[in-house]
C-alpha positions as CSV (number, residue, x, y, z in Angstrom):
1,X,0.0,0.0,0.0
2,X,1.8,3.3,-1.1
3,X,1.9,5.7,1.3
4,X,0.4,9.1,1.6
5,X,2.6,12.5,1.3
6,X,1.3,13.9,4.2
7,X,2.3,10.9,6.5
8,X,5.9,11.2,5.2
9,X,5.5,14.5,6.0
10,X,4.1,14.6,9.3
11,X,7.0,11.6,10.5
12,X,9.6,14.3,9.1
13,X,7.7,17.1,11.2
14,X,7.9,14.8,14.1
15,X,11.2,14.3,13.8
16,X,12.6,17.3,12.7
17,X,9.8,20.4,14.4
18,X,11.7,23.1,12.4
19,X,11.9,21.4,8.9
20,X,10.7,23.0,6.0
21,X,9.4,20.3,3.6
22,X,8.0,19.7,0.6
23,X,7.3,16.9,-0.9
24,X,6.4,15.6,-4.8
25,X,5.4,12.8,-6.3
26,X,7.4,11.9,-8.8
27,X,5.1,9.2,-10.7
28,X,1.6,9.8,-9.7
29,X,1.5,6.9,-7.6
30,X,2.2,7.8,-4.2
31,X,5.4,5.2,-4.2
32,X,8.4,7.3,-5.8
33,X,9.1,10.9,-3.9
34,X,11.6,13.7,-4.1
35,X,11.7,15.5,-0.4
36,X,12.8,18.4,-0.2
37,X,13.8,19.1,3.9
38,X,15.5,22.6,5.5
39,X,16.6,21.7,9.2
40,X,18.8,23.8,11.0
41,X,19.4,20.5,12.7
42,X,21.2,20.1,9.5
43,X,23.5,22.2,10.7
44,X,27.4,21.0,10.8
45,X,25.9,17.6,9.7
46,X,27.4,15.6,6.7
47,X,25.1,14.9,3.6
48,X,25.1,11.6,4.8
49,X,23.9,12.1,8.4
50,X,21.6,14.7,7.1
51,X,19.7,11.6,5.1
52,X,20.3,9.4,7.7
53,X,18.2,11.8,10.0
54,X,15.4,11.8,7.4
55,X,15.4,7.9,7.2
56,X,14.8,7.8,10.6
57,X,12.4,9.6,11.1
58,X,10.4,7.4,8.7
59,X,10.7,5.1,11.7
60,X,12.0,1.9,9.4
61,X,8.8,2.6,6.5
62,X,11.7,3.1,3.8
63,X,11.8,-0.1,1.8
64,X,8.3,-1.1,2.8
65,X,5.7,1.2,2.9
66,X,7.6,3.3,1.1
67,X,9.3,2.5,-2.2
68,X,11.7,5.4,-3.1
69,X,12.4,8.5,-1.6
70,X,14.7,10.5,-3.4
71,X,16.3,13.2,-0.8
72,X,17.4,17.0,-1.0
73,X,18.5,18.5,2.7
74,X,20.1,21.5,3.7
75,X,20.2,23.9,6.9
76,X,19.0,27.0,6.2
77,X,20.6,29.8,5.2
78,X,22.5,32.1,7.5
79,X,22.1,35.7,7.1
C-alpha cells in the first residue's frame, strides 16, 4: 500500500519540528518521492547524516511502505 505524502511529512515534522518540507510525487503513484527538507538540525551535519536523519524519522517505512524517496536536505541559510 503506497503511502500518503502527508504521512511522510508529518514523521519528518515529528522528527525534525523546524523542517521546511515539501514533498512531490514523482510518478503519480504515491510510491516514488523527491523531499525536499530545510533543518537547522542540519547544521554541521554531513550529507550523509543529514539523510540518515530523514530515514529515521520514517521510523523503518523506507523499503516497505515506502518504495523510493529521493532526498534534497540543507540547513538553512545564514544571514
Amino acid at each position: 500500500m503506497p503511502m500518503a505524502a502527508s504521512e511522510i511529512e508529518n514523521l519528518i515534522k515529528d522528527a525534525l519540528p523546524d523542517a521546511e518540507i515539501r514533498i512531490d510525487d514523482l510518478r503519480g503513484d504515491g510510491d516514488h518521492y523527491l523531499a525536499n527538507v530545510v533543518s537547522s538540525a542540519f547544521a554541521g551535519k554531513s550529507r550523509v547524516q543529514q539523510h540518515q536523519m530523514v530515514y529515521d524519522a520514517l521510523q523503518g517505512r523506507m523499503g516497505g511502505e515506502l518504495h523510493a524517496l529521493a532526498l534534497q536536505t540543507s540547513a538553512p541559510e545564514s544571514s
